[in-house]
C-alpha positions as CSV (number, residue, x, y, z in Angstrom):
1,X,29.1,29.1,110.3
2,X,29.9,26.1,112.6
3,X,30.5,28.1,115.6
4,X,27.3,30.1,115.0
5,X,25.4,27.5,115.1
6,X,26.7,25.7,117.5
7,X,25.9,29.1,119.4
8,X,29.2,29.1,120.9
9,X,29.9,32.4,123.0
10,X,26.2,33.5,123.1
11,X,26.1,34.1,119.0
12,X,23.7,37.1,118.8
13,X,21.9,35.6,115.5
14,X,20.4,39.1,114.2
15,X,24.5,39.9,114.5
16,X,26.6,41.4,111.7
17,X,28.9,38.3,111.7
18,X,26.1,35.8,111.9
19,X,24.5,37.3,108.6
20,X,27.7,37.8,106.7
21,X,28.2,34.0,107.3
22,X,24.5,33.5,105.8
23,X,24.8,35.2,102.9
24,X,27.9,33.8,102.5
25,X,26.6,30.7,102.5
26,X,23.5,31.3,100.3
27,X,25.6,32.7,97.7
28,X,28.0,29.4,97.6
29,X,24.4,27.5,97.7
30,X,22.9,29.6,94.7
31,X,26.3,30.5,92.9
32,X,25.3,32.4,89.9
33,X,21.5,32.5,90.7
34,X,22.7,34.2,94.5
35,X,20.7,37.9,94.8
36,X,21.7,39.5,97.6
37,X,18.7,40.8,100.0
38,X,17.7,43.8,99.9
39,X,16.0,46.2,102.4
40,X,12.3,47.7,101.1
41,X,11.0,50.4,102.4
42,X,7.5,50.6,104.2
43,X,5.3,51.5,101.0
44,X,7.1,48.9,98.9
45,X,6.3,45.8,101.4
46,X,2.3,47.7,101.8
47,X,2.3,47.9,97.6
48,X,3.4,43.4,97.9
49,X,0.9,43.0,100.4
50,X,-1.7,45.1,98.2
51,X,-0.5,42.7,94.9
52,X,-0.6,39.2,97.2
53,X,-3.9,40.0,97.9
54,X,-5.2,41.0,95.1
55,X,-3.7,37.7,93.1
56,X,-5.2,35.7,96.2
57,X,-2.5,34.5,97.6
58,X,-3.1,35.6,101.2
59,X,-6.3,33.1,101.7
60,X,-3.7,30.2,100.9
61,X,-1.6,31.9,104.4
62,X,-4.7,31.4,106.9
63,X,-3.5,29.5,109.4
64,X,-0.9,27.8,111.1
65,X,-0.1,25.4,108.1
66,X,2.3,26.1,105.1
67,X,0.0,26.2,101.8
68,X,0.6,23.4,99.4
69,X,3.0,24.8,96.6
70,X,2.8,22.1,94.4
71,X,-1.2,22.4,93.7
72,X,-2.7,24.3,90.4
73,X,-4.5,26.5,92.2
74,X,-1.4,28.1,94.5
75,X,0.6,28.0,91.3
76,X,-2.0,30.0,89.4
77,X,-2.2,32.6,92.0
78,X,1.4,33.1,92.4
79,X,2.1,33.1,88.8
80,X,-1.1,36.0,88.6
81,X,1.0,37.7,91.9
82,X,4.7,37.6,89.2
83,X,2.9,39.3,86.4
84,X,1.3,42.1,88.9
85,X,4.7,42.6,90.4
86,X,6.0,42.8,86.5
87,X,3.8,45.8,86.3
């Protein structure tokens, strides 16, 4: 992970070797809570996209600035976004 960061050797970062170290690390990081990523297809990111915006979260994404994720109102819509995901 050192040397990939470092960039040593012209480290292609979207490699195979630079994302095995990643999750590597993530799943050290997360031990027992570590999910490995998975790939989604088209009409599974669309169907998201459909459910953020339906819970609201997408006005808290205008912008250049990261929303606040602390405040009741984000909280609320992304707990409304969980239950239409659990659907």
């Amino acid at each position: 992970m050192d040397k990939l960061e470092a960039n040593e050797g012209g480290a292609n970062t979207f490699g195979a070797q630079n994302r095995a170290a990643c999750d590597n690390y993530q799943c050290m990081r997360d031990g027992e809570n570590y999910q490995k990523p998975t790939a989604q297809t088209r009409a599974q990111v669309g169907a998201n996209l459909k459910e953020r915006k339906c819970a609201g979260l997408d006005r808290f994404f205008a912008g250049e600035q990261t929303p606040d994720t602390s405040g009741q109102t984000y909280r609320v819509a992304f707990q409304d976004h969980q239950q239409l995901r659990q659907n």
